[in-house]
N, C-alpha and C positions, 0 to 999 in steps of 0.2 A: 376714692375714685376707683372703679373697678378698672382693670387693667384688660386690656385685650389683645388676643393672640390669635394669630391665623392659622389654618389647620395645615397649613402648607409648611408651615415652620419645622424642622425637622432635623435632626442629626447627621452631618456628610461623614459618614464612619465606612470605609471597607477595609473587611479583613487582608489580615497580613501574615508570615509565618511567624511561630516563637522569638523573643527577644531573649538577647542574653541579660544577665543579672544587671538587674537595677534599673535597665532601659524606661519602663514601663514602670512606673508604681504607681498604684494605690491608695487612697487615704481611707481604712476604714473605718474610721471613727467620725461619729458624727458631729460638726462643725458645730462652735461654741457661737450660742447666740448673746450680743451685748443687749441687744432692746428685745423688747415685748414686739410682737406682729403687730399690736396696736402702733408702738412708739415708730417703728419701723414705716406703717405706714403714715404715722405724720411727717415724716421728714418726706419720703416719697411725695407726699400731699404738697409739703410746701418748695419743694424742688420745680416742681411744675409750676406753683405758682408766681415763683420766682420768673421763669420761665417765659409766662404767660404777660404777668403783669409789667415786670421790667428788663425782660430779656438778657438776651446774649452778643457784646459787640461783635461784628467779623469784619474783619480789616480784609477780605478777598473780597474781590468784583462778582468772581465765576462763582463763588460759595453762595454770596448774596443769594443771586440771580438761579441757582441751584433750590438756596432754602424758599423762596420766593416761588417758582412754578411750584414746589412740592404741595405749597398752600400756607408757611408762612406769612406774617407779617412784617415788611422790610422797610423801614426808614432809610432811607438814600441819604438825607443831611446829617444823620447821628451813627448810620452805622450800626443801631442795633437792630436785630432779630428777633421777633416775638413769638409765641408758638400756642397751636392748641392745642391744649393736652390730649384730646383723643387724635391729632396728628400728626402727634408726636411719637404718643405709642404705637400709632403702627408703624411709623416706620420703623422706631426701634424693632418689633416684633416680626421686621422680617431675618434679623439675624439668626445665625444658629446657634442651637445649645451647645455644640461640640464642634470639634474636627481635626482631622488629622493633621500635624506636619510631617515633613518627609527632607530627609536628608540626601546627600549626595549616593551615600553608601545605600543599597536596599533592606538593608537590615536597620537603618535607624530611621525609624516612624516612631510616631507616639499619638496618644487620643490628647487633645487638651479642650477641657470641658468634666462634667459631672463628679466622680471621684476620683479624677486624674491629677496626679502632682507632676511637675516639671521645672526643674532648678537649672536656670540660667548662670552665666556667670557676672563680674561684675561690669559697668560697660559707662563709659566715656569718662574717665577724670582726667585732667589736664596733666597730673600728676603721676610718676612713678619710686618706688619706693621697693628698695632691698639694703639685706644687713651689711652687703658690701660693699653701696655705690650712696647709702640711704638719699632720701627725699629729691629727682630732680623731673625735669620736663620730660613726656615719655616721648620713644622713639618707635621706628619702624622696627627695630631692632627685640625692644623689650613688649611691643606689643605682639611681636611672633613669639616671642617665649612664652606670653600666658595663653596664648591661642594651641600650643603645642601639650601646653598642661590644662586644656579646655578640651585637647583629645585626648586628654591620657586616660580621663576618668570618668567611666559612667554612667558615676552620677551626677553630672554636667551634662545637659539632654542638651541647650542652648547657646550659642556662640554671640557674643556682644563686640559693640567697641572698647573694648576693654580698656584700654588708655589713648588718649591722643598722639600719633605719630605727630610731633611739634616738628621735626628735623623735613617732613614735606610740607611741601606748599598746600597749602588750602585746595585750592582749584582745581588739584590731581589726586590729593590725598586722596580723596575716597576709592579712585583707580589702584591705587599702591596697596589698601586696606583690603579689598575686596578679593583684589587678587591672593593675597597672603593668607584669607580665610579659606577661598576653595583650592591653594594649596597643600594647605594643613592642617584642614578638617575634613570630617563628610558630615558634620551636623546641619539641619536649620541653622539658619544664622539672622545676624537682625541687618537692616539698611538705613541707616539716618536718612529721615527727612527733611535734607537742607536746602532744598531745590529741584525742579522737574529734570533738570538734565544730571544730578550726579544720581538722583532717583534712576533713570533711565541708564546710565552707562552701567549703574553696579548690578542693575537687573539684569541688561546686559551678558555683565561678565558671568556673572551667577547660570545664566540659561545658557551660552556657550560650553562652564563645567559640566552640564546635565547634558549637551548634548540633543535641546530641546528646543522647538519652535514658539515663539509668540501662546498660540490658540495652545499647542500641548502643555507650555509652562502653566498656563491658567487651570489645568484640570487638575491639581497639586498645591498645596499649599507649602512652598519650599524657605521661604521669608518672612520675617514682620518689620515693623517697623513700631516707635512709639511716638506717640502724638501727645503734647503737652500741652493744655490751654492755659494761658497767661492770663493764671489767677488773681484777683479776682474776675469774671465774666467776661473774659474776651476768647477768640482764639483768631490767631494770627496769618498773616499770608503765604509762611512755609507752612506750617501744620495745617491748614485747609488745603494747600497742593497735596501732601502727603496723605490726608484722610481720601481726598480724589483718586491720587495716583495708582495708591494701594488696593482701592474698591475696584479699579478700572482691570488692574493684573489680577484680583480675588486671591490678593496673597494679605495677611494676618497684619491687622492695626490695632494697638493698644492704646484705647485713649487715656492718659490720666495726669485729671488736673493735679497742678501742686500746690495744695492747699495746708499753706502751715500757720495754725491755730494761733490767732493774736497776730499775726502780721498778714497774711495773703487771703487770711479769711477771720470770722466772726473768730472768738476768744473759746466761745464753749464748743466743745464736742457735737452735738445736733447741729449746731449752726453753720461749723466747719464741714460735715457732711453733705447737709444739705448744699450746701455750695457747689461739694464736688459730684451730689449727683445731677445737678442740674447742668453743668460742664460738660460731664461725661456725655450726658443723654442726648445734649444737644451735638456731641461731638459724634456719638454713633450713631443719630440719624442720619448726618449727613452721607454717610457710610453706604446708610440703604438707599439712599435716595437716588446715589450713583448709580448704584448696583445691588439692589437687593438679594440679600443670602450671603454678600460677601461676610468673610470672616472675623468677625473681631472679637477683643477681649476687655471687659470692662476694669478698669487700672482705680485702684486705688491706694493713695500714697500719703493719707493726711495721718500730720502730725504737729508737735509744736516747736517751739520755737522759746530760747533762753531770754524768758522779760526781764534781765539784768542787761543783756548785749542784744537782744536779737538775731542773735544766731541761733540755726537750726537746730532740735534736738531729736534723737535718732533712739530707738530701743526703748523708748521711757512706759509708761504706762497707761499713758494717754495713745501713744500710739498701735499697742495694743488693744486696746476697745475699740479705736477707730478701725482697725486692722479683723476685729472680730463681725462691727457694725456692715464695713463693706462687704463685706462677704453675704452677707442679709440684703445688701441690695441688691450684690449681682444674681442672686437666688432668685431676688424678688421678677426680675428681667429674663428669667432662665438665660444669663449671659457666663462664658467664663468667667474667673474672676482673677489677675494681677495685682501682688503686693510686694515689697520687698526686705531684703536683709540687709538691716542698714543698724550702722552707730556712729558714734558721734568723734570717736578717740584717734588721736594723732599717732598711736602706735601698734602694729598688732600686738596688745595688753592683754590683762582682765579687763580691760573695761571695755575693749574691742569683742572680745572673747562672749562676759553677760550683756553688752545691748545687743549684741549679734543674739545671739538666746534669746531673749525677750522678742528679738523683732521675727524669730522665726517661728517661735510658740503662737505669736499673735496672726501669723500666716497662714501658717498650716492649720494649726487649730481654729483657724478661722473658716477655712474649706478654700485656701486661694488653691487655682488649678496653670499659674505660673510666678513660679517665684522668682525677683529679677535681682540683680547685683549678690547673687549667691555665694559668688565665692572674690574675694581679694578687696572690699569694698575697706575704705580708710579714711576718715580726717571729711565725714559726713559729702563724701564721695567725691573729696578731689583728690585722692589718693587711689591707686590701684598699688597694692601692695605683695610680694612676693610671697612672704610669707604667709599672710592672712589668705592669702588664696588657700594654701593644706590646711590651715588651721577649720578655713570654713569648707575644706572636701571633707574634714573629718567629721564635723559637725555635722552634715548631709549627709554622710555615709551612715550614723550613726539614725539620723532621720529616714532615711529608707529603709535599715533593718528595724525601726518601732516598729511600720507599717507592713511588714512580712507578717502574713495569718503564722499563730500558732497552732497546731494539730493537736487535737484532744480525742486521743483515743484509749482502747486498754495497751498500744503499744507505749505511748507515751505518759502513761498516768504510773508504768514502772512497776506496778504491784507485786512482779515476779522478784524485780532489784532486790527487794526487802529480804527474799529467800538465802541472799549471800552475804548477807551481811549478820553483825553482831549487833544489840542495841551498843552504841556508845560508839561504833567504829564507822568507816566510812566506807564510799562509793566509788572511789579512785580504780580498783583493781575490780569492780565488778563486768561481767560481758555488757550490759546495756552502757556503761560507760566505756567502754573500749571499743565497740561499734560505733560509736557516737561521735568522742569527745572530737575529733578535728575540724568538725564542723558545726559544734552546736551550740555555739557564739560567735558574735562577732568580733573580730578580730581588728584592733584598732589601725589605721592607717600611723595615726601621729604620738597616742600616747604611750608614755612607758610606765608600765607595770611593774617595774622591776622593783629589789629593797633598795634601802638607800643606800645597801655599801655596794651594789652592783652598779646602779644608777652612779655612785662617786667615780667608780674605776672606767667606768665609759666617757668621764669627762665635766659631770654634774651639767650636762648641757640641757635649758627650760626648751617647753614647750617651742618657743621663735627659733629659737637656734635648731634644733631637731627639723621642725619644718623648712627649713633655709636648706640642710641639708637632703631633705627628702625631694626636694624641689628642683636642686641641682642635679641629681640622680636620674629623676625624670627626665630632666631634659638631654639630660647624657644619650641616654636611651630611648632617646624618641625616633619614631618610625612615622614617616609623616603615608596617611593614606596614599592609597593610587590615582593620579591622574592621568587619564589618555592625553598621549604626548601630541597629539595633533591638537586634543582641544587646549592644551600647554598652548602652543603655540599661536593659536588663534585669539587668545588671551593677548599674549603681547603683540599683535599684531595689530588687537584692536585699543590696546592702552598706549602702544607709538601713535597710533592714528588721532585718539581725541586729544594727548598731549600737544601732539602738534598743531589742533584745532586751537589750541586756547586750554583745552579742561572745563571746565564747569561753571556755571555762574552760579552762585547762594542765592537765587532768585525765584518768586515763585514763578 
C-alpha cells in the first residue's frame, strides 16, 4: 500500500549557536537494515491490517470519541478501534520528521530526528543499587545523586526518572521529582504520564523554571513523556490522557509498545513487530488528531523473553534485529526513532557490560535518533544502579567519539612524519606527533590502561570499584545549574499549594 504524505509535513529546526562537545552528535554511518524494503513492507502491510481488520482496544471515553470524529470505526460494547489505512496515514503523516528540544540552559538544544543521536539516562526502576548501601528501594535522596551525574556528563543530552523516590508519597512525588530536576539540571527532561493533574502540575513547575507562559511554553519543545500500549492491542486510560495532554502543550511523546516475543506478542520476530507497529501507529495517530504537527517519536522496544521462566531477555540477538528492523519502520514513516540500552544482569558485570553492547550496536546501528535507559539501567530495569551509570557514560562516551568524522588530508595522511623517522623506529618524538598527541584519542573516562604491576600498586581495583569511585568524585564536585531565585521560590510556593490541595490523583 502506497503510503502518503502531506506536502505540509516538514521539519520544526531553527538555528542555534555552537554546542559544546558531544552536545550534538551525529550518526554517520548508514543504518543497518534487517529486512529487505520488500519484507519491511509486508510487516507494514500487515500492521494495518491488523489495524483494519481486528483493531485496537482503548479503555478512554475521550480517546474513543477522538478516534471516532477522526473517521475511525468505534464499537462502544467492545471497546475496540478499527481504522483505515488511508486514515490512518494521514494522520500519522501529519507528524514531523525532526525537532528540536531545548533545555533550561540556552546552550542545550539538540535536533532529534534524521542523523541525530541522543542518549537519555536510565528512568523509573523501583530500585536502587550501589557498592556501599547495595540493592534497596530508591529515594528522593539517591534519585538527586543520578540526576546530578545526569548533569555532569555531556553525553547524557536526556534527564528521566531515573529511580522511584519510594520514601514520598505518590500523590506529591511527582511535585518532589520535578522540582529536583529543574533544580539540578538545565536539560530536557521527561514527565510521566500518570494522570492529567500530576501531568499539569509538573508542566507547571517546568514553565515556572523557564520563566514562561502557557502559549510561549508551546512554541519549544522542553519535555516528553513516554506512552506505553498494554501489549497485546490495547492502550489504556493514563496513556491516552498522556498522548492528549502532550499533543495539547506540543511538547515530545514517545509511543512504545512493549512487545516481548513469546509472551506479549507472537513468538517470531515479524510477528512481534508487526504488533508493535500496529500499536505504535495507532498510538501516534491519536497524537495528530489532537494536534497535528505535534512532536513525536516512534519507540521501539521489542524483544524476548527466557521460555524456561518467562522472564524478560535484554541484549540478546533477537533484540538486535528487532532493534535494526524498527528503525526501517520509523524510516518507513519519516518518524524519529527510540530504542534502548538495556540487559538483563543483577550486577554491574560482564554480562551488564556485553548485553549493554549488544543492545547499543542494535540502536545505533540501527539509525535510533533517541536512545533511552542510557546510562545506570540493571536487573532488566528494576534496578538504577550507581555504578553502571559510569560504566555506561564510558560506553557513550566512547560512542560519540566512533561518530566524530575523521579528516583525510595531506596534513593527516603524515607523509612528511616518514621524513624523521628511521625504518624500524618510531613516531613518539616526531613534530606531527608532538603537535598532536594530547588530543588525538580518546581518552577514557573509566578504563585503566595501566600494566599490571601499576594497576596492582593502585589497589588492583575492577572496572565497578573504579566507577564507584569516579562517581563519588562527581558528586563531590557537583555544581548544580543556576536557578532564578524568584522562580526558586515560586516553585515552592506552588508545591505548598497543591500539597495542600490533596496532590494528584493517578487518574485519567
Amino acid at each position: 500500500m502506497a503510503h502518503r504524505r502531506r506536502d505540509n509535513r516538514r521539519s520544526r529546526i531553527r538555528h542555534a549557536a555552537t554546542a559544546p562537545h558531544w552536545l550534538r552528535i551525529k550518526n554517520p554511518y548508514p543504518p543497518i537494515a534487517q529486512f529487505t524494503e520488500d519484507e519491511i513492507e509486508a510487516i507494514h502491510v500487515t500492521s494495518l491490517e491488523l489495524l483494519r481488520d481486528k483493531g485496537i482496544r482503548v479503555l478512554s471515553a475521550e480517546a474513543r470519541a477522538l478516534y471516532a470524529a477522526a473517521g475511525a470505526e468505534v464499537n462502544q460494547d467492545t471497546l475496540m478501534v478499527r481504522f483505515d489505512p488511508g486514515m490512518l496515514l494521514d494522520a500519522v503523516a501529519q507528524a514531523p520528521a525532526s525537532f528540536l528540544m531545548h533545555g533550561r540552559s540556552p546552550d542545550r538544544w539538540f535536533e532529534v530526528g534524521g542523523n541525530h543521536l541522543v542518549f537519555a539516562t536510565v528512568g523509573g526502576p523501583p530500585h536502587y543499587s550501589d557498592l556501599e548501601g547495595g540493592r534497596r528501594a530508591g529515594t528522593l535522596d539517591t534519585f538527586k545523586d543520578l540526576l546530578r551525574l545526569a548533569q555532569t556528563y555531556d553525553v547524557l543530552h536526556l534527564t528521566t526518572p531515573m529511580v522511584e523516590p519510594q520514601d514520598i508519597p505518590i500523590h506529591v512525588r511527582h511535585l518532589h521529582m520535578t522540582q529536583a530536576v529543574v533544580a539540578l539540571t538545565d536539560k530536557p527532561t521527561f514527565i510521566y504520564s500518570r494522570g492529567r493533574e500530576a501531568v499539569s502540575d509538573a508542566l507547571n513547575i517546568l514553565r515556572i523554571s523557564l520563566g514562561l507562559s502557557p502559549s510561549d511554553f508551546e512554541e519549544r519543545v522542553y519535555c516528553y513523556t513516554v506512552v506505553n500500549a498494554n501489549s497485546p492491542l490495547q492502550l489504556d486510560e493514563l496513556m491516552c490522557a498522556g498522548i492528549i495532554d502532550f499533543a495539547k502543550a506540543r511538547q515530545a511523546m514517545i509511543l512504545t509498545p512493549f512487545t516481548l516475543a513469546g509472551a506479549m506478542a507472537p513468538i517470531t520476530i515479524p510477528g512481534a513487530l508487526a504488533q508493535q507497529n500496529a500499536e505504535a501507529l495507532a498510538g501516534i495517530a491519536l497524537s495528530q488528531i489532537v494536534r497535528p504537527g505535534a512532536p513525536v517519536v516512534y519507540g521501539g522496544f521489542t524483544s524476548n523473553v527466557d521460555m524456561k521462566s518467562g522472564a524478560p531477555a535484554f541484549g540478546t540477538p533477537e533484540y538486535v534485529k528487532a532493534a535494526f528492523a524498527s528503525g526501517q519502520l520509523a524510516r518507513r514513516y519519516q518518524l524519529p526513532y527510540r530504542t534502548s540500552n538495556v540487559n538483563a544482569s543483577n550486577a554491574p558485570d560482564a554480562q551488564s557490560a556485553y548485553e549493554s553492547q549488544m543492545a547499543c550496536w542494535g540502536a545505533i546501528m540501527g539509525g535510533c535518533n533517541i536512545l533511552l535507559h542510557g546510562a545506570g539501567w540493571l536487573e532488566g530495569g528494576l534496578t538504577a544502579s550507581l555504578e553502571k551509570f559510569i560504566i555506561d557514560v564510558e560506553m557513550l562516551q566512547m560512542f560519540a567519539s566512533l561518530m566524530e568524522p575523521v579528516e583525510c588530508n595531506t596534513d593527516t595522511l603524515a607523509k612528511a612524519a616518514f621524513d624523521e623517522i628511521e625504518p624500524g623506529g618510531h613516531f613518539f618524538g616526531t613534530q606531527h606527533t608532538l603537535q598532536r598527541y594530547e588530543n588525538a584519542f580518546y581518552t577514557p573516562l573509566l578504563s585503566d590502561w595501566s600494566n599490571f604491576e601499576t594497576w596492582k600498586e593502585k589497589g588492583s581495583l575492577d572496572a565497578t570499584q573504579r566507577a564507584n569511585l569516579i562517581a563519588r568524585d562527581a558528586l563531590r564536585n557537583f555544581i548544580p545549574p543556576a536557578l532564578d531565585a524568584a522562580r526558586d521560590e515560586e516553585i515552592n510556593a506552588f508545591i505548598r499549594e497543591r500539597t495542600a490541595a490533596g496532590g494528584a490523583q493517578l487518574t485519567a
